[in-house]
C-alpha positions, 0 to 999 in steps of 0.5 A: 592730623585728626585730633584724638579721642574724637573721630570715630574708628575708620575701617577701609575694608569694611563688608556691605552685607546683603541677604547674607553674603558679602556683596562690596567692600568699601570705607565706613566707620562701621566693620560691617554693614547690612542692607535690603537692596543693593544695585546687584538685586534692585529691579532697576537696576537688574532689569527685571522693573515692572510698571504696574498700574493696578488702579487704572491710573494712567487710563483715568489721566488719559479718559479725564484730559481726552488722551484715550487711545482707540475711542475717545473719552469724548466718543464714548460720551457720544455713543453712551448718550446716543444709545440712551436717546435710542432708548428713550425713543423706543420706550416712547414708541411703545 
């Protein structure tokens, strides 16, 4: 048996309240409790997730440790440098 005077009051029925509806029900020593997010609108959990790479993180990670897909970071060393030598050559000729 809880001692009294000291335990907070327990509500078994307490509302999860998410944008303004009622979303659960569930145990809390608070009658009503608001949130942001809950797993009904969550993009993981909806399905709806998107991956955005903005910054072209995951191309660096590939071009720097020679992962890149199609012409290599290495490959593209390669020709940039070829193309400078032609460069070079031709300006030499002229």
């Amino acid at each position: 048996m809880p001692k009294p005077d000291i335990h907070p009051t327990w509500y078994p029925e307490a509302k999860v309240i998410c944008n303004g509806e009622v979303v659960m029900t569930t145990g809390s020593t608070q009658p009503e409790i608001h949130v942001d997010v809950w797993s009904g609108n969550h993009p993981f959990y909806t399905g709806t997730q998107k991956i955005l790479d903005t910054e072209g993180r995951v191309d660096r990670f590939m071009r720097k440790y020679g992962m890149a897909t199609g012409e290599s970071a290495s490959g593209a060393k390669k020709a940039a440098k070829s193309e400078a030598a032609a460069e070079a050559t031709e300006a030499a000729q002229a």
